[in-house]
C-alpha positions in Angstrom: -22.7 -3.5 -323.7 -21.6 -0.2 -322.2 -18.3 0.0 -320.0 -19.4 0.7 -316.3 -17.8 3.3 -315.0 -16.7 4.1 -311.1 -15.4 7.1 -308.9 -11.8 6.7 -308.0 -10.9 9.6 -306.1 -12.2 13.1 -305.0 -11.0 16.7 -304.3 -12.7 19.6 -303.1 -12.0 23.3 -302.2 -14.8 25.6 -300.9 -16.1 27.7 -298.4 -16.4 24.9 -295.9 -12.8 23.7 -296.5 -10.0 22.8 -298.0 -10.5 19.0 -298.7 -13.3 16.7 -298.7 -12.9 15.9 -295.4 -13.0 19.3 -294.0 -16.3 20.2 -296.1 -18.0 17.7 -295.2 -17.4 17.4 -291.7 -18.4 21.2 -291.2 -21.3 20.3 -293.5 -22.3 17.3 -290.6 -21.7 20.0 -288.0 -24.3 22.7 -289.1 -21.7 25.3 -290.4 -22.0 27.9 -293.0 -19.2 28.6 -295.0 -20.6 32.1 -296.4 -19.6 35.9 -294.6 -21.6 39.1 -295.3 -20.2 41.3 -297.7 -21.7 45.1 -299.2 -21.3 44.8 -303.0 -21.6 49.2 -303.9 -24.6 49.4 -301.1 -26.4 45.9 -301.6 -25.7 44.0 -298.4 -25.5 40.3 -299.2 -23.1 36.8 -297.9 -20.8 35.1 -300.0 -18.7 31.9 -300.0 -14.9 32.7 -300.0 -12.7 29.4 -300.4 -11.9 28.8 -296.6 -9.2 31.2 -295.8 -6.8 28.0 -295.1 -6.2 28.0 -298.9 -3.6 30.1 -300.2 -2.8 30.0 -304.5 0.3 31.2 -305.8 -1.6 33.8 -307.7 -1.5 35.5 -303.8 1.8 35.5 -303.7 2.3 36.6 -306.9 1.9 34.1 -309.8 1.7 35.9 -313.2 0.7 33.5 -315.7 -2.7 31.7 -314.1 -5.9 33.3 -312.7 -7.4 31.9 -309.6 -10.0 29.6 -310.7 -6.8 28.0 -313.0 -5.0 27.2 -309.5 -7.9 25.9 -308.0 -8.2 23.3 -310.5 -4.9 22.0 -310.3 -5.5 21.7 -306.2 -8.3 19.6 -306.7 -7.3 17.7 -309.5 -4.3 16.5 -307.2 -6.6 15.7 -304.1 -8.3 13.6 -306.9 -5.8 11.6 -308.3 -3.7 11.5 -304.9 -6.9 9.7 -303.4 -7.1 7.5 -306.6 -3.6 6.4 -306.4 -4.0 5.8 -302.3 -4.9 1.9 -303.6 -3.3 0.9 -307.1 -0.9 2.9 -309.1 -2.5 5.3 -311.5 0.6 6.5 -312.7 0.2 10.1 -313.5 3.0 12.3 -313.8 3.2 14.6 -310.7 1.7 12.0 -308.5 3.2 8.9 -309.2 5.6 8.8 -311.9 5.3 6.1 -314.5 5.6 5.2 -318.2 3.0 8.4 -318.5 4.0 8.7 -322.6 2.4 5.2 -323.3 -0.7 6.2 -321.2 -1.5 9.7 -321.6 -3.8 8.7 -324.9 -5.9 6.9 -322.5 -6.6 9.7 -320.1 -8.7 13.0 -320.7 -10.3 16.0 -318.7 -13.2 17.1 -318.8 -13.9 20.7 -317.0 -16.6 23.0 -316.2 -16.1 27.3 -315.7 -18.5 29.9 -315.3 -17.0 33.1 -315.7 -13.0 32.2 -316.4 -10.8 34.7 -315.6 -12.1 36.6 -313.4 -9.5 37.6 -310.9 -7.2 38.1 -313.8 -9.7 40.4 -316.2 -10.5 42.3 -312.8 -6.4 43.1 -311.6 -6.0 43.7 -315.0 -8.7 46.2 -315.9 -7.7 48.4 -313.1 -4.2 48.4 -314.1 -5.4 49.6 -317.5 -7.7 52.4 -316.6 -6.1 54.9 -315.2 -3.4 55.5 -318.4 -4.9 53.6 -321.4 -2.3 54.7 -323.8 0.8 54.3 -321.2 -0.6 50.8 -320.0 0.9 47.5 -320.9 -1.8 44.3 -320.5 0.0 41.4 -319.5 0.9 38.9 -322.5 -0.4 36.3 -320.4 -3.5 37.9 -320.3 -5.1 36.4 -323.2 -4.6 32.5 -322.1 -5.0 33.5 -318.9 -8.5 34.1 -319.3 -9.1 31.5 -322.1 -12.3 29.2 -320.7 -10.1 26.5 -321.5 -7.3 27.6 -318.8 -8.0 25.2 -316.4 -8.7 22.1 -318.6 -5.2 22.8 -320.6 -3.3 23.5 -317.0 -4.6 19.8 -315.9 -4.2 18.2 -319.1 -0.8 19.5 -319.4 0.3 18.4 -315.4 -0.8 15.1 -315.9 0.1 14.7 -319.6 -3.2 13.9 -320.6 -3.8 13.4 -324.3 -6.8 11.7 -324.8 -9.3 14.4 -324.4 -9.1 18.3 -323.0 -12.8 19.8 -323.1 -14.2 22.6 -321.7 -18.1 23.0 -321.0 -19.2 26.5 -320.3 -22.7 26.1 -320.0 -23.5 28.4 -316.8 -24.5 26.2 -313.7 -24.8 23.2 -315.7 -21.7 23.4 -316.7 -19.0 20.7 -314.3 -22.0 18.7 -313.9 -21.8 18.5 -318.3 -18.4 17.6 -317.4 -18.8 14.7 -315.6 -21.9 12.9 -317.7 -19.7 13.7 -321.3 -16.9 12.2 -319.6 -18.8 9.4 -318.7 -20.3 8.7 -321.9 -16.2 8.6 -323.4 -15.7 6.3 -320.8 -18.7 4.0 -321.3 -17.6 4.3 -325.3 -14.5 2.6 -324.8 -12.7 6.2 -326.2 -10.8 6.1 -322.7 -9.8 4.3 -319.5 -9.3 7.5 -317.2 -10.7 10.7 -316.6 -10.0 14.1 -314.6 -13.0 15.4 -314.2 -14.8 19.2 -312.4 -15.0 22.4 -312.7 -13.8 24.9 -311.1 -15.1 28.9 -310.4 -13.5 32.1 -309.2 -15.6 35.2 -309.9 -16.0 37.4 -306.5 -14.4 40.3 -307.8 -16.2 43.4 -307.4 -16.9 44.4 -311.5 -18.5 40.8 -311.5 -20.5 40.9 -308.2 -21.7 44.4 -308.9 -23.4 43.1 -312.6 -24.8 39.9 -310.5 -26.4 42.9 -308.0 -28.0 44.9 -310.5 -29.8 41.7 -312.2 -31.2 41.9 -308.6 -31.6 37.7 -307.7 -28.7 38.0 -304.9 -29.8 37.3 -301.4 -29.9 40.0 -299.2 -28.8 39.2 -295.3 -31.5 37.7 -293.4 -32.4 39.7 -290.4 -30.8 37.1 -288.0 -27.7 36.4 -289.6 -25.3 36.8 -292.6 -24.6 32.5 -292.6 -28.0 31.8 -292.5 -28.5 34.3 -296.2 -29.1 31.1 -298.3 -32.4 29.8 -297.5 -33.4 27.4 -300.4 -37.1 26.1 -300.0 -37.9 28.1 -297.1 -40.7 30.5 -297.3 -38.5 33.6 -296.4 -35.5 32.8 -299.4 -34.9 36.1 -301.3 -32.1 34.6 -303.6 -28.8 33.4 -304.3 -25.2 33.4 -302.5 -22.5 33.8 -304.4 -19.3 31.4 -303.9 -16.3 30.5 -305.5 -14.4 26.7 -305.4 -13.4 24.0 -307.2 -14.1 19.9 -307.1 -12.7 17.1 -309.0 -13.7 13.8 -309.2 -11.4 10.9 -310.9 -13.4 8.6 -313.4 -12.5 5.4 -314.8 -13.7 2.2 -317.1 -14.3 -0.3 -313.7 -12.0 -3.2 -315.6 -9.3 -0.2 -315.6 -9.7 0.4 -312.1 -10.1 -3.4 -311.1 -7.0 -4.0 -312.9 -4.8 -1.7 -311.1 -6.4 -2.9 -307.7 -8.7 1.0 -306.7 -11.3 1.0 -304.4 -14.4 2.4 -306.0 -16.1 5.2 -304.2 -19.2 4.8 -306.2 -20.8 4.4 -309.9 -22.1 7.3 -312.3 -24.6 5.5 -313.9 -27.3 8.3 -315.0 -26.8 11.4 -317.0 -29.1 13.7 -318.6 -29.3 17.0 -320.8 -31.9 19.2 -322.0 -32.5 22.7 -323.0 -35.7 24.6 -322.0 -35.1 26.9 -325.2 -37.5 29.0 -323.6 -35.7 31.9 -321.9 -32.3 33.4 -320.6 -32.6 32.9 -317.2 -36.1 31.7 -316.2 -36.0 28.1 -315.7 -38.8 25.8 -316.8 -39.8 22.5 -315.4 -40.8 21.0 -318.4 -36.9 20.6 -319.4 -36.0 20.0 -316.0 -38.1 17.2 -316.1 -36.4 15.7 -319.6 -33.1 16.0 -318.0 -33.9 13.9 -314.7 -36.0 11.2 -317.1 -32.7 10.7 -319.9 -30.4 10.2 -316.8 -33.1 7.5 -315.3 -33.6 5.8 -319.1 -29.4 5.8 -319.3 -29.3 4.2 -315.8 -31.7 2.2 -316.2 -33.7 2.1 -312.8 -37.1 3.8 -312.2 -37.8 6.8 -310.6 -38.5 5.1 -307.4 -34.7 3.8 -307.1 -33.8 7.0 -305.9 -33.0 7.6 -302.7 -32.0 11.2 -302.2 -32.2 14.3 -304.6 -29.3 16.5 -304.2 -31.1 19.5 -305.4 -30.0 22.3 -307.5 -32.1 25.1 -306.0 -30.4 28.0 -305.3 -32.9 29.9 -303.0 -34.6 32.0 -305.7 -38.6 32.2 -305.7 -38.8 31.1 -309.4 -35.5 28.7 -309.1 -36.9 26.6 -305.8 -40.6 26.3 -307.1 -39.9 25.1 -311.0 -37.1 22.5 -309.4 -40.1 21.2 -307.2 -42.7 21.1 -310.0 -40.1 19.3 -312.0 -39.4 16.7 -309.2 -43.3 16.1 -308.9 -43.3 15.4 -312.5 -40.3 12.7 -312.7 -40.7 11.1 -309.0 -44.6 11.0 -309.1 -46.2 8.6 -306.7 -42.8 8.5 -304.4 -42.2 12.2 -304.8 -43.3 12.5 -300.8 -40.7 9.8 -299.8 -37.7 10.8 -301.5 -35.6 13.1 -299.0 -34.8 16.1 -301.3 -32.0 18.9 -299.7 -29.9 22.0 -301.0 -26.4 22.3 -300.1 -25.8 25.9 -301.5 -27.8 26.9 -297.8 -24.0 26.1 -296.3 -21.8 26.4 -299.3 -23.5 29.2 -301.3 -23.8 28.7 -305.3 -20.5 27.7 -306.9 -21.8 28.7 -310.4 -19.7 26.4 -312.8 -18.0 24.3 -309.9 -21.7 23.6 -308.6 -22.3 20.9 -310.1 -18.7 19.0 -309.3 -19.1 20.0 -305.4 -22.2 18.5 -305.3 -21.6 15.4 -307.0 -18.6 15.1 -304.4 -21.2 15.6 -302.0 -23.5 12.9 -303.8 -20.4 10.2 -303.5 -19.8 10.9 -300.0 -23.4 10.7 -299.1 -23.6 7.1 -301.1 -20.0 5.9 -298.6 -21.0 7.3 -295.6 -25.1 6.4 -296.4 -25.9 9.7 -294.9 -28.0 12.6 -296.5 -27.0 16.4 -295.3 -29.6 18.9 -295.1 -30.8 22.3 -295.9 -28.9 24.0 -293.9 -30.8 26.8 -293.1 -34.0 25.6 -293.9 -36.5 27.0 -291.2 -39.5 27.6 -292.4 -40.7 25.2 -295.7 -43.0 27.3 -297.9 -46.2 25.8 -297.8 -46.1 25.6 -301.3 -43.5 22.8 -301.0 -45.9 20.9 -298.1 -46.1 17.6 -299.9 -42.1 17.7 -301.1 -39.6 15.4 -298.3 -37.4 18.5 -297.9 -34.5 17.9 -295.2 -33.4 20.4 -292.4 -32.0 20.1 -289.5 -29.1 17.6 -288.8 -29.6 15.3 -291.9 -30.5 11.6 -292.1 -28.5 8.4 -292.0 -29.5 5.6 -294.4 -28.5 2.7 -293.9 -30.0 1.5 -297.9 -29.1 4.6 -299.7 -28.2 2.8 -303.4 -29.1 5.8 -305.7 -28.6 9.6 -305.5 -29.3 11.8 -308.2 -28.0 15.0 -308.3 -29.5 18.5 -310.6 -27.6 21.3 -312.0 -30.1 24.0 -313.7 -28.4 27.1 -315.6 -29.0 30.1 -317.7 -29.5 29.8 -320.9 -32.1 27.0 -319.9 -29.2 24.6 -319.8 -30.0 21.6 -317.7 -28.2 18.3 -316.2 -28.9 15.5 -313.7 -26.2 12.7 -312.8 -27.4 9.4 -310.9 -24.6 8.0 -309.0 -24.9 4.7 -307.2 -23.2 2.4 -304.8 -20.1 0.6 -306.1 
């Protein structure tokens, strides 16, 4: 018998705000978070963490790079919400005996492309004089992948467990089902858990142009850019942000006296092992299945698919087929939506913000839409694809949420009402 394991507390910066809250009442209201942008000619929209949200690396921190900073901000709206009923005792929150708990507590963390900000500042310091320049000696851990799993680990005193997934878009969703699994094993009684990306820095963005798969502005507007599902999507906005979720063994969090927010009770990993960056729906499809064997409920449990689908023509049509394959005879029924149409695509924080989103749609038993979802490819006729102002649900119980990557990395979580 397998510890059950529950959501404690969430934390969340993006393009639509600065807190859970914030994101997802702008994500009720209809707003985009993205804002057009030229990367060297190639007009597109990205996702800048709202402007509300300042890091110390703007005001000149000199040891941490901005995806680093961002973890730590929404690892303490985490474990500030987790401590808001029963005392977690984590040092910089609410100090307690942390040195007899800190075996007990791990983080888990997903990154894209770590250190981002810092390779960028640094590489134009470095160019004009190679031989007179003088890198940073902070550079090196600065950049680590690791950065942001070590700066938790080492605020919180958390000695359990510090480990990093890198695994492109899969890679805070990894996160979160690996921690799980720890937590199910008995190997701990808390977890931090996200990811956390910062990589809009022109070197970056100009590589991500030339592959060609970024949106281009839509002829209307620069918001609406991120069209996943319709029949005019052209490709992917980029975004940057960060989400945490606090995990723990439910006799842990019963002990203590913590609300639950909700259950993890699915996760699933494959590997297409097929091709760099085409997906395939085949191990889409083996991903979804392993997180509804280790949840035990059939495919007609879930509710609502928060989709991965980033508004690519390949991306959007191989997520469908996959769906088709795993939901079968209730694939028509089960509402099926793409946040990345408001929030853009958060690369290795993707798969944390949406399982924020997944917990808040299992509280408030209401499912947000494709944004800008206009027109539905006919292709995708027979899918339950959401636009418009979402849906409430009064007997939402199961929401599974996909995270696809390159490298034909691919994960699905199940989360479920406490």
């Amino acid at each position: 018998m397998t510890d059950k394991v529950v959501v404690t507390g969430l934390g969340a910066l993006s393009s639509l705000g600065i807190d859970v809250d914030s994101m997802m009442y702008r994500l009720r209201e209809g707003y985009s978070g993205l804002v057009p942008s030229s990367i060297f000619g190639y007009s597109t929209a990205l996702g800048y963490v709202h402007p509300a949200f300042d890091t110390p690396e703007d005001v000149g921190d000199v040891s941490r790079d901005r995806g680093t900073l961002m973890a730590l901000d929404v690892a303490k709206q985490a474990i500030t919400q987790a401590n808001q009923q029963g005392t977690l005792s984590l040092h910089g929150v609410a100090r307690g005996e942390l040195e007899n708990q800190g075996l007990r507590l791990g983080v888990y963390w997903g990154v894209g492309l770590a250190g981002a900000h810092w390779i960028e500042r640094n590489y134009l310091e470095y160019c004009p004089d190679p031989q007179d320049s003088r890198p940073s000696p902070w550079t090196v851990p600065a950049i680590m992948p690791n950065a942001p799993a070590a700066a938790i680990a080492m605020e919180y005193k958390a000695r359990g467990a510090c480990v990093t997934f890198a695994n492109a878009c899969t890679s805070s969703a990894m996160a979160i089902g690996e921690a799980t699994l720890a937590l199910q094993r008995g190997d701990l009684d808390v977890a931090i858990v996200g990811g956390s990306d910062a990589s809009l820095v022109p070197g970056m963005l100009h590589a991500w142009a030339r592959m060609r798969v970024l949106a281009r502005n839509s002829p209307d507007s620069a918001d609406h850019a991120s069209r996943p599902f319709d029949t005019n999507r052209n490709g992917i906005c980029l975004a940057e942000g960060a989400a945490s979720l606090v995990l723990e063994r439910e006799e842990h969090a019963w002990n203590r006296g913590a609300r639950a927010l909700a259950r993890v009770v699915g996760y699933g990993h494959s590997c297409d092992a097929v091709d760099l960056t085409e997906p395939a729906a085949l191990g889409q499809a083996f991903a979804m299945q392993k997180a509804l064997r280790h949840a035990h409920i059939p495919a007609a449990a879930i509710g609502y698919v928060n989709a991965h689908a980033t508004g690519t023509r390949k991306g959007d049509a191989t997520e469908i087929m996959a769906l088709h394959q795993v939901l079968g005879a209730t694939f028509s029924d089960t509402p099926i939506s793409s946040v990345k149409s408001a929030l853009g695509h958060t690369v290795g924080a993707a798969g944390a913000l949406e399982a924020v989103v997944s917990v808040r749609a299992l509280q408030e038993r209401w499912i947000p839409p494709t944004t800008f979802l206009r027109n539905i490819d006919p292709h995708f006729s027979d899918a339950y694809l959401l636009r418009g102002q979402g849906i409430k649900v009064p007997d939402l119980e199961y929401v599974m949420s996909n995270s696809f990557g390159f490298g034909g990395s691919n994960a699905a979580l199940v989360f479920a009402q406490p």
